[in-house]
N, C-alpha and C positions, 0 to 999 in steps of 0.2 A: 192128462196132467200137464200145467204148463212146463217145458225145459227151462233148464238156468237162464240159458239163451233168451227164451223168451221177456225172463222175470229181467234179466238185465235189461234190456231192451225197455222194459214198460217204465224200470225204475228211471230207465237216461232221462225218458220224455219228460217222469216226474218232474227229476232234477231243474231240467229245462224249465219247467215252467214256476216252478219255485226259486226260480235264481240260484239252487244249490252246487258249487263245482265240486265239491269232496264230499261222500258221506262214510262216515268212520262209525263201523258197529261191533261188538263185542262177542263172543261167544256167548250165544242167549237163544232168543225166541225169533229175532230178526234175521240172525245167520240162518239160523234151523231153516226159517221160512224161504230163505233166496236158497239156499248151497245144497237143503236135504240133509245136514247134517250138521254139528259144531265142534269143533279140538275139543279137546279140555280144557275147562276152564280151571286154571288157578291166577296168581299172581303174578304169573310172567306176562308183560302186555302181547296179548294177541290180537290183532284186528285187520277188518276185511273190509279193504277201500276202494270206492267206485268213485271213478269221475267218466265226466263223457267220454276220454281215452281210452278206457284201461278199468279192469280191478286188478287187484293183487293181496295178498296177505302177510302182513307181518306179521312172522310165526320165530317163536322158539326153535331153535334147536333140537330140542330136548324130546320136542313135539312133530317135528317134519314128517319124519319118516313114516308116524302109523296116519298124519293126516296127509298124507299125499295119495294114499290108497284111496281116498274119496273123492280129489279134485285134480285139475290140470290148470288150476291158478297157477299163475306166477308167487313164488314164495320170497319173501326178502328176510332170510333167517338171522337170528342174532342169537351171542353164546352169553352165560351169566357171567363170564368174565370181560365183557369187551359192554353189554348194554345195547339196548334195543334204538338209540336217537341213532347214530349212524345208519343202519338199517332202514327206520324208517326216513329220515333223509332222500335214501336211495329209493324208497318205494315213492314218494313223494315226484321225487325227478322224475321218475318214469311213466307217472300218471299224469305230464305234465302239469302239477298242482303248487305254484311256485306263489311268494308273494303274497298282496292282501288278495283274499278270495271271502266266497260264502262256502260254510260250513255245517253240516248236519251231522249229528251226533246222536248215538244211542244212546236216549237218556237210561237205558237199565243198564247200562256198565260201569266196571268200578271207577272211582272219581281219577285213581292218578292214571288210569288209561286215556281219560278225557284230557287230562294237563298233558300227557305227550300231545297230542295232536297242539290244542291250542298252546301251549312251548314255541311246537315250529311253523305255527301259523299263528305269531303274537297279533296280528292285523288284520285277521279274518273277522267275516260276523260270523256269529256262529245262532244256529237255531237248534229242533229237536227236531223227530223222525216224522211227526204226523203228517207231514205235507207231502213224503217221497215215501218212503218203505210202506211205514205205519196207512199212510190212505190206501197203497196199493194190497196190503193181507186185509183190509176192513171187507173187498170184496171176492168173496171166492168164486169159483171158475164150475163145471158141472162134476169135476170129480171131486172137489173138494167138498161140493153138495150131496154127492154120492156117500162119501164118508161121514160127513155129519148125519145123514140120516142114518145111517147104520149104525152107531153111535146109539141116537135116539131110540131106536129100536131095540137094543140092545139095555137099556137103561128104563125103557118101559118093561121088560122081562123081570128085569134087578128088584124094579119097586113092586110088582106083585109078586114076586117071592117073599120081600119082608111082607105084604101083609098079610098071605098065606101062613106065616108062621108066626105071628103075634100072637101073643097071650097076654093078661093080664099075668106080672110076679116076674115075666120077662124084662132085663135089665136091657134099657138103650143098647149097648154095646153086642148083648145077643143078637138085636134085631138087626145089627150092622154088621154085621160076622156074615150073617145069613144074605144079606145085601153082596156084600163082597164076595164070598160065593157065588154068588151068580153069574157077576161080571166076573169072574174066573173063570168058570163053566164056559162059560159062551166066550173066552178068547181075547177077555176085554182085564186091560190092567186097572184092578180099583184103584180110583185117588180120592174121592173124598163121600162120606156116609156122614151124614150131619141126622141123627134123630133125637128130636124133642121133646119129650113126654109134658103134658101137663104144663105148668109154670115156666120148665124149661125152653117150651117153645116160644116165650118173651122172650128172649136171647137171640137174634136174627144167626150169629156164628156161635150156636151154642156149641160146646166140646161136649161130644160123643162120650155121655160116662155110664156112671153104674146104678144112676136111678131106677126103680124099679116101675114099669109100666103099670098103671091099675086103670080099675074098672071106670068107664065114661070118663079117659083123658083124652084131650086132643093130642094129636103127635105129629109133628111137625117134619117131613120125609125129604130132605135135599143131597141128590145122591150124583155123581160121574164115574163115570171109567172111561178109559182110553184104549183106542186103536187106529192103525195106521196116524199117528200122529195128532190125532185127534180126542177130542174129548165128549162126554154129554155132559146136562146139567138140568136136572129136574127138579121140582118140590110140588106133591102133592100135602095132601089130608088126609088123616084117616082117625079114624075113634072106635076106642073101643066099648061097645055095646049103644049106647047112649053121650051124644055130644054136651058137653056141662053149658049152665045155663048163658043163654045170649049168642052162641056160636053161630047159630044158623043166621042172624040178622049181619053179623059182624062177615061171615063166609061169602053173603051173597054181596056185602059191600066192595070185599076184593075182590070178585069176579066181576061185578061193573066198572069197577076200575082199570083190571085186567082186557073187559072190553072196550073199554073207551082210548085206553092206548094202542091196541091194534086197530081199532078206527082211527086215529091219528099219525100212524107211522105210514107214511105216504114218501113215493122218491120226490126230492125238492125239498122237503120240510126241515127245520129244523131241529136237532136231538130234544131238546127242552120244550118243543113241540109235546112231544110224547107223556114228558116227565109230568109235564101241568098238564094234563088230559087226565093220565092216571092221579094225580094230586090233586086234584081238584073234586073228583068224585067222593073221593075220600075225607077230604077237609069238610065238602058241603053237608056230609052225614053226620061230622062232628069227633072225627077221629083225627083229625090232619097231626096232632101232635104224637098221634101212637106209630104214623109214619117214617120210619126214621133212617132210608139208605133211599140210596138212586131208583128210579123203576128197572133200571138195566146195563146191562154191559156187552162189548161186543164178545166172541169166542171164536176161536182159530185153531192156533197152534200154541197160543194163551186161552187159558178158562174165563181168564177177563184179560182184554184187551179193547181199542179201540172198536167203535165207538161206543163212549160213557153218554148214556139215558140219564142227564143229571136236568136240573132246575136251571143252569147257567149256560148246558152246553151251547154251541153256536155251528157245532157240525153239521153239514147238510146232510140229511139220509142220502143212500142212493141204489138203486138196483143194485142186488147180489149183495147189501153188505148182513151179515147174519150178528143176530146180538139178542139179548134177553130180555123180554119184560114179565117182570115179578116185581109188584108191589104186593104192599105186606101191612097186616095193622099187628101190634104189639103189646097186650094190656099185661104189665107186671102182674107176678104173683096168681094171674090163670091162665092164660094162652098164649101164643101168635098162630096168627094165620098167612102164608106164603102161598102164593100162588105162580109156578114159574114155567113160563114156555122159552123153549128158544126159537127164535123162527128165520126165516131168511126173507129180505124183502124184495118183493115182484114191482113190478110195473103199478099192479092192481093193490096192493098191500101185501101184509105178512102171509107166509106160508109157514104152519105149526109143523117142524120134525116130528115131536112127541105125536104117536096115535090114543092115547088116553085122556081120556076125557079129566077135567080139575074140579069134580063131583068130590063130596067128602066120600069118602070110602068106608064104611062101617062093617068092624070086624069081632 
């Protein structure tokens, strides 16, 4: 796994080439990803700033003491009776960060963290993370491919337990109990069981409730859990006894779609590359308006994160960066169909985590 040292090092060069001198990030998914860990987050402004000098952190008080156990940053502390601008002041001076400069900002922290920084850099540009942090987590390294696949693995277990245990008169919520169980069993903390009966699975983010499974529904299986830092993210098929009518035509529509965007995800190419490869399949069959999310998103240390498989992206793919494609047709009132890999991209194209196969599963 890379060291801090490392991650600093790769983030400076970022910088460097981005014109960035300060990047200011928040206790979130950006710290987690450089330090291995984040304070606590509440509303005392805390943040962790790199320039080509130096990082350091402006930390609370209140907070030093149990985050010092995890780093040997430099702290620039402040108390709730004196205020965190002096402090950061000081942290500023010391990062040599003086004047008009370029600035990078976590855009997932809260807004008045963001008004300290730009307060005392009223003459800064200022940007967001994708060019420095955010492009450097897009690619993971070989343990961090180590842990996604074990993830995967683990997440392949999850979804043949649910459809070991389907029945028809079984309530969605059953069959997610059962899901979660598993990734419990096997060491993995459940985050999200999304299952769709019937109707339900027109709902791309349906909530997980109390409809009752019946006989020849489609059901819609999008399932993660996490360990060491990580996450999976799957969506099979599955139906019980007999798939309702038109499914099989509509199944095999996403599955061409589904391959036509791993034929497309090439390093060099652009994200929307992908998106209209998978959109396109789709539309030509005559569903393109039951299409209605991105083909994909990246996942890390975030479930979604960089890079977005969108129609407008303009990201260049590139070796090692891992992200999903799952496009989906949606007809209200009787189905959806997901189809979701996550994969990591090679030289050569995608590498599928998941070992199962995106056959409809009949139970």
């Amino acid at each position: 796994m890379a060291t801090i040292q490392d991650k600093l090092s790769n983030l400076r060069e970022r910088m460097g080439e981005a014109a960035v001198d300060l990047l200011a990030v928040g206790p979130g998914a950006h710290m987690e990803w450089l330090l291995g860990f984040h304070p606590h987050a509440d509303e005392r402004p805390c943040l962790l700033c790199v320039s080509q000098s130096g990082a350091a952190l402006l930390m609370p008080a209140l907070n030093a003491d149990g985050t010092r156990e995890n780093t040997d940053l430099p702290f620039h502390e402040w108390t709730d009776d004196h205020g965190p601008n002096t402090a950061f002041s000081a942290l500023l001076k010391d990062l040599q960060v003086t004047g008009a400069t370029s600035i990078a900002l976590d855009e997932t922290m809260r807004a008045d963290f963001a008004a300290l920084v730009q307060e005392a850099l009223p003459n800064a540009k200022r940007q967001f993370t994708p060019s420095t942090i955010g492009g450097l987590r897009m690619r993971k390294d070989a343990d961090e491919y180590a842990i996604l696949k074990q993830n995967a693995l683990i997440a392949d277990q999850a979804m043949q337990a649910g459809w070991a245990a389907m029945r028809a008169g079984m309530a969605e919520l059953e069959v997610a109990a059962v899901i979660r169980e598993s990734f419990t069993s096997q060491g993995a903390k459940p985050v999200f069981t999304i299952v769709g009966a019937g109707g339900n699975g027109a709902f791309p983010h349906h909530q997980t409730g109390a409809t009752k499974l019946k006989q020849n529904d489609a059901v819609v299986m999008d399932i993660g859990g996490a360990i060491n830092g990580f996450s999976s993210d799957i969506t099979r098929m599955a139906v019980l006894d007999k798939p309702p009518e038109g499914y099989q035509e509509v199944h095999a529509i996403v599955e061409a779609a589904v391959q036509a965007a791993m034929a497309a995800a090439r390093p060099g190419v652009k994200a929307h590359v992908v998106d209209d490869a998978a959109r396109t399949v789709i539309t030509e069959a005559g569903y393109g308006e039951y299409f209605v999310h991105r083909t994909g998103h990246g996942m890390g240390v975030e479930i979604h994160e960089q890079p977005y498989l969108t129609s407008v992206s303009q990201t260049v793919l590139e070796s090692g960066m891992v992200f999903s494609i799952e496009p989906g047709i949606y007809l209200p009132g009787r189905f959806g169909i997901r189809l979701e890999d996550i994969v990591i991209l090679r030289d050569n194209g995608p590498e599928i985590f998941s070992e199962l196969p995106r056959d409809l599963t009949v139970v």
